[in-house]
C-alpha positions as CSV (number, residue, x, y, z in Angstrom):
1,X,0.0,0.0,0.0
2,X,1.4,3.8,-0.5
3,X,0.8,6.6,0.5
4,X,-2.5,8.4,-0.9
5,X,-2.8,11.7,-1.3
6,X,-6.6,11.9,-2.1
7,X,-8.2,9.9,0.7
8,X,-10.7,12.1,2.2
9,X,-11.2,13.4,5.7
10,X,-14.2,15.1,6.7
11,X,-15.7,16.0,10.2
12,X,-19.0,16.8,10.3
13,X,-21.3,18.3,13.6
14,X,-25.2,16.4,12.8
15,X,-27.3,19.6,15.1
16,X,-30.2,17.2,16.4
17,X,-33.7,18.4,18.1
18,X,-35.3,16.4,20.0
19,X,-38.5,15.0,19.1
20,X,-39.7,13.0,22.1
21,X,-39.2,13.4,25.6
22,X,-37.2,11.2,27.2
23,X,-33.7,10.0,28.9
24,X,-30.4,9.4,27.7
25,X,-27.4,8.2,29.6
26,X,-24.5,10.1,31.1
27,X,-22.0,8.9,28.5
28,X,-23.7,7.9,24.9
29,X,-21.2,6.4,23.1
30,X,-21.8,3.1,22.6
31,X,-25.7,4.5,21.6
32,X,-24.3,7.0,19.2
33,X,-21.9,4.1,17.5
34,X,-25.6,2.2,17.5
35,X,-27.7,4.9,15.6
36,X,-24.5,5.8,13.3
37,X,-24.5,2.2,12.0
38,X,-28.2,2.0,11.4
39,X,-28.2,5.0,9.3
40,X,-24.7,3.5,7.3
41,X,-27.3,0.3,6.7
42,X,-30.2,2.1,5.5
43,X,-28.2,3.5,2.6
44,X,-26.0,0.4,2.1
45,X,-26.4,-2.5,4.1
46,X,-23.3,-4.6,2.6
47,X,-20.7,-1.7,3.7
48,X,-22.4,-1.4,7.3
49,X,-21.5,-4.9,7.9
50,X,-18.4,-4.9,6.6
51,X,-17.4,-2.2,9.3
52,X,-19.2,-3.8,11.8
53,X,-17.4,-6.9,11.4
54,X,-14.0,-5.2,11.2
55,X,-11.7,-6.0,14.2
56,X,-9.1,-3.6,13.1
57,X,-9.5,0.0,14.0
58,X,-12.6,1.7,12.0
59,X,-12.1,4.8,10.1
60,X,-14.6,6.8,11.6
61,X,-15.0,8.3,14.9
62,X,-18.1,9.7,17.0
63,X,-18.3,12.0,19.6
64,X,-21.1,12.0,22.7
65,X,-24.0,13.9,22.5
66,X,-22.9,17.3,22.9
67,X,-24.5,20.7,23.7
68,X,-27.4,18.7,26.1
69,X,-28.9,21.0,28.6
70,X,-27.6,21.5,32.3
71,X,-27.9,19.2,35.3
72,X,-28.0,15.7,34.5
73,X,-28.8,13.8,37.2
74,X,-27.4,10.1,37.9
75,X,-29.8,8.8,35.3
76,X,-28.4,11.0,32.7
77,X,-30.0,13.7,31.0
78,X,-33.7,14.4,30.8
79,X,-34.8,15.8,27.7
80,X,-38.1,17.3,26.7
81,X,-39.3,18.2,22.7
82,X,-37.6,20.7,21.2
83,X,-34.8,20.2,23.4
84,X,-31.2,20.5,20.9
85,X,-28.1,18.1,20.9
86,X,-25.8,18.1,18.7
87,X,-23.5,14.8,17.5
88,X,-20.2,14.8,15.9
89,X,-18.8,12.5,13.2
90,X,-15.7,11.7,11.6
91,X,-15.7,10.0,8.4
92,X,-12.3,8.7,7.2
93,X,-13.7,6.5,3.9
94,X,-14.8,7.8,0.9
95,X,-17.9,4.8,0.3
96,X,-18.7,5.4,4.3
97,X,-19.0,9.5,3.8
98,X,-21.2,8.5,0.1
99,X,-23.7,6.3,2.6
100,X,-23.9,9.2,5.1
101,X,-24.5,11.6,2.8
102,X,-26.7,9.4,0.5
103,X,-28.7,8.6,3.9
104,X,-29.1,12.3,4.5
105,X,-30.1,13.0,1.3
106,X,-32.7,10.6,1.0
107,X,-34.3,10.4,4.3
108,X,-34.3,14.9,4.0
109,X,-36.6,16.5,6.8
110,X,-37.6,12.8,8.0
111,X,-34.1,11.5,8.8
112,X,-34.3,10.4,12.6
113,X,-32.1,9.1,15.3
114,X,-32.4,7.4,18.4
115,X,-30.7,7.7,21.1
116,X,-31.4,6.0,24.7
117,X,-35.2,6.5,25.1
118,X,-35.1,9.5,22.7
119,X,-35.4,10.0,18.9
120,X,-34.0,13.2,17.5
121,X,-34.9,15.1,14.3
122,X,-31.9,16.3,12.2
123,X,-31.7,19.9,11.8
124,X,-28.4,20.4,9.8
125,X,-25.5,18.9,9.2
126,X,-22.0,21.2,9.1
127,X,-19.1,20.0,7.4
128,X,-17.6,23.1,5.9
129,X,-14.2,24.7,7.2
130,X,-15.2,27.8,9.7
131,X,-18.6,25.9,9.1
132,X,-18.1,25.2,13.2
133,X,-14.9,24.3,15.4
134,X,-15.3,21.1,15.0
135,X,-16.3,20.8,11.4
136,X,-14.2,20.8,8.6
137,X,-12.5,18.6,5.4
138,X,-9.3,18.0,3.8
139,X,-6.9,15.2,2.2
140,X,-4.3,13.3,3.4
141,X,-1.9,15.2,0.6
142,X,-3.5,18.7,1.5
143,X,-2.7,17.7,5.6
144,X,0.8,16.4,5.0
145,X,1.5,19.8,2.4
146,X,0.0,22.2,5.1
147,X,1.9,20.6,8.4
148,X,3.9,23.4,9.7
149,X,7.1,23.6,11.6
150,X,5.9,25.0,14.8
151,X,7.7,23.5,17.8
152,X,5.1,24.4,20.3
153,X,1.7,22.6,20.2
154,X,-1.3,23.2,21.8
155,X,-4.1,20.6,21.8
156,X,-7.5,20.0,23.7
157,X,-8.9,16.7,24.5
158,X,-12.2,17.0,25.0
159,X,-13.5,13.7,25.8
160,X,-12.1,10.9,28.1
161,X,-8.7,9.9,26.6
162,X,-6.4,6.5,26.9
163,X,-4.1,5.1,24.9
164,X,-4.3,1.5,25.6
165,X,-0.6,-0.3,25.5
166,X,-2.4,-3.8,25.5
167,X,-1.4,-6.8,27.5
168,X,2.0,-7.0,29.1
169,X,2.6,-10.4,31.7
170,X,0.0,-10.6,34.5
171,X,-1.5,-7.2,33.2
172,X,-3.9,-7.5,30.8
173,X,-4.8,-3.9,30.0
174,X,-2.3,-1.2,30.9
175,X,-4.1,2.5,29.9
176,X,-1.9,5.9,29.9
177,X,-4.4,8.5,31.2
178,X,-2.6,11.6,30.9
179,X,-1.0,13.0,27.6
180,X,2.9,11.3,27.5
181,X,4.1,12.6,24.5
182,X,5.5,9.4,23.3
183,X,2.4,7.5,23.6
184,X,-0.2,10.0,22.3
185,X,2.3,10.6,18.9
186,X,3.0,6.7,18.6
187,X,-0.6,6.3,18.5
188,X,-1.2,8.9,15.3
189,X,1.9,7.8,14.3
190,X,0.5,3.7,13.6
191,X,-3.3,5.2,13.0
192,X,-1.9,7.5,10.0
193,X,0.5,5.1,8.5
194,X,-2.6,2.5,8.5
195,X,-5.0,4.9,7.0
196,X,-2.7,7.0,4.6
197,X,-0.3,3.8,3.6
198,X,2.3,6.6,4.4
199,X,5.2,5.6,5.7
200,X,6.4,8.0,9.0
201,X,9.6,5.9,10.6
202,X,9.6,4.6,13.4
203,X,12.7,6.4,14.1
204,X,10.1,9.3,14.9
205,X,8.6,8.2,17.7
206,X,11.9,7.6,19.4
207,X,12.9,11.6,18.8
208,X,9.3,12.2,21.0
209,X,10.3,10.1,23.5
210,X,13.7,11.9,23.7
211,X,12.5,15.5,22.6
212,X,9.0,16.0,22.9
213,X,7.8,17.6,26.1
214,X,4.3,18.2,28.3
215,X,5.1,22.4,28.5
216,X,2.0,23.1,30.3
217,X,-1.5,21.0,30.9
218,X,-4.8,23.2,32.1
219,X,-7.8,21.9,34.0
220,X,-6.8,18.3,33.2
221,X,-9.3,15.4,34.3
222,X,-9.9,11.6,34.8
223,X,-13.3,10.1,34.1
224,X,-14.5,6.8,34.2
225,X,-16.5,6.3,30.7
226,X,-18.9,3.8,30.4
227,X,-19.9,1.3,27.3
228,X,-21.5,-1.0,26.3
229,X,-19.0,-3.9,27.6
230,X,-17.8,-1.9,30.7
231,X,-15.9,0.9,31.8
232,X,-13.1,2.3,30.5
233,X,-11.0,5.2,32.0
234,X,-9.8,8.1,30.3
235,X,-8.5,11.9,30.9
236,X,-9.0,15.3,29.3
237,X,-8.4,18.3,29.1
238,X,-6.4,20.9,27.2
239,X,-2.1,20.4,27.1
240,X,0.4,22.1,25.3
241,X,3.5,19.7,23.6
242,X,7.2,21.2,23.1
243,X,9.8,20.0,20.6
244,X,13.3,21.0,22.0
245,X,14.9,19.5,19.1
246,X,14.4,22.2,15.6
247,X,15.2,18.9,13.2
248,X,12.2,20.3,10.5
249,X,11.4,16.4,9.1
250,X,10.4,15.2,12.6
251,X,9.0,18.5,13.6
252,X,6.9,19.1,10.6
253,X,5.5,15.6,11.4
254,X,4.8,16.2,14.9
255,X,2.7,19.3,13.6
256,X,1.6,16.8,10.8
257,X,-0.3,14.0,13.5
258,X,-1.4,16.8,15.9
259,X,-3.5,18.1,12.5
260,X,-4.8,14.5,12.0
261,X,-6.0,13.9,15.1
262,X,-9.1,16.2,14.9
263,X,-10.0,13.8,12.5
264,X,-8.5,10.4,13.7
265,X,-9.2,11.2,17.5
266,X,-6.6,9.6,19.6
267,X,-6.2,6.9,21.7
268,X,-9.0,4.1,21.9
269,X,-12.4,3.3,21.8
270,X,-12.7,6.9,19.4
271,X,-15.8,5.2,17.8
272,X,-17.8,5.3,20.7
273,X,-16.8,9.2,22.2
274,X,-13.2,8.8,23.9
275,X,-10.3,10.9,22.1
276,X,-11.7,13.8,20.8
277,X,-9.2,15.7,19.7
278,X,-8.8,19.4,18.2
279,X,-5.5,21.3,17.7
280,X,-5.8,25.0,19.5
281,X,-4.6,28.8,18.1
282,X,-4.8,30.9,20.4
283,X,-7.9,31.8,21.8
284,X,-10.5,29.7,24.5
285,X,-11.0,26.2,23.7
286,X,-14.0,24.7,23.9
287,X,-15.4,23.8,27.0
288,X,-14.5,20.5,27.4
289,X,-17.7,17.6,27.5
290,X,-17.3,13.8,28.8
């Protein structure tokens, strides 16, 4: 496989109203993954289970509901008609964006989606750069021309976050819950080379290790996030990376797979809300939501 330079990456924020009153659960993931799949089978059935019988990792990602109203209580969120949500999506195939967007097309003003005890109208769909924050579209040869060479990088997690090192002697999960350099670049590092059929060495993720720093991390957070098969734990919050070494290949990399992981996510479980992942200029990031 090589590299290609027109595989499609779009994020896209579905804005949802609800239609029914009802509850849904403090975390949704596992429900949002549920509802994205039966949308991808209503436009093509073969493709849905395709993915869904894919043990590698999927090229999509989903965020929680976001944008629910206040004060949840241990139930999760109560919702009444009329009440607005909003879901994000990732879409990192060209035939899965066609069945979205197919599906969205075809189903128009009727499209619904249910999620926990409540189904929710779709009011608009943004995909457009400046669209939203957390909208937007490129290629994999318009990310790796645009990667810069700046040596400080700030980046906001905004749902639960783990990169999952897998089984190692008696331990049979071992999960980094705070941004290590090394771990969060090796993990764009393998997701990008997988997706892209580039070919980043792995000579880079030893320069992290050795180079690449935590310069400052702001209102950082643990959360326990629950699926459908358990609990996983995760961390987030918003954390600034330094490169003390100027070498411009590895640098312009590092700035390459901090750009791909608004639409990659980071770390596991991304296709049911963990590792959501923007890259920050200036300004107030987003307030972060589990």
């Amino acid at each position: 496989m090589s590299f290609n330079p027109d595989l499609t990456l779009n994020a896209i924020v579905v804005n949802l109203i609800a239609t029914t009153d009802g509850r849904v659960p403090l975390t949704q993931g596992a429900l949002a993954h549920a509802a994205f799949f039966d949308l991808v089978r209503a436009a093509d059935p073969e493709l849905a289970a395709y993915f869904h019988g894919q043990n590698a990792r999927q090229p999509f990602t989903l965020s929680p509901l976001r944008e629910l109203p206040a004060g949840p209580d241990e139930g999760g969120y109560h919702l009444r008609a009329g009440n607005r949500a909003a879901l994000r999506l990732t879409l990192l195939d060209p035939d899965l964006f066609l069945a979205f967007l197919q599906r969205l097309l075809a189903a128009g003003p009727d499209l619904r989606l249910r999620i926990g005890d409540v189904t929710f109208a779709v009011e608009s769909a943004l995909g457009t750069p400046g669209s939203h924050p957390w909208a937007g579209y490129t290629t994999a040869g318009g990310l790796r021309g645009a990667a810069g060479l700046e040596q400080r990088i700030r980046m906001v997690l905004a749902t639960p976050t783990a990169i999952n090192l897998g089984a190692l002697g008696a331990a049979k999960q071992r999960m980094v819950l705070i941004p290590i350099p090394q771990y969060v670049f090796a993990s764009l590092r393998g997701a990008w080379n997988r997706l892209t059929g580039d070919e980043i060495p792995i000579a880079f993720e030893q320069w992290v290790a050795d180079y690449v720093f935590v310069r400052e991390l702001r209102n950082w957070q643990t959360a326990v996030y629950q699926l459908k098969r358990g609990t996983y734990p995760g961390g987030f919050g918003d954390v600034t990376f330094e490169a003390l070494d100027p070498a411009p290949t590895f640098v312009r990399t590092l700035n390459l797979l901090a750009d791909f992981a608004f639409y990659s996510g980071v770390g596991t479980k991304t296709t049911m809300g963990m590792g959501q992942a923007r890259r920050l200029v200036g300004g107030i990031p987003d307030k972060v939501t589990r």
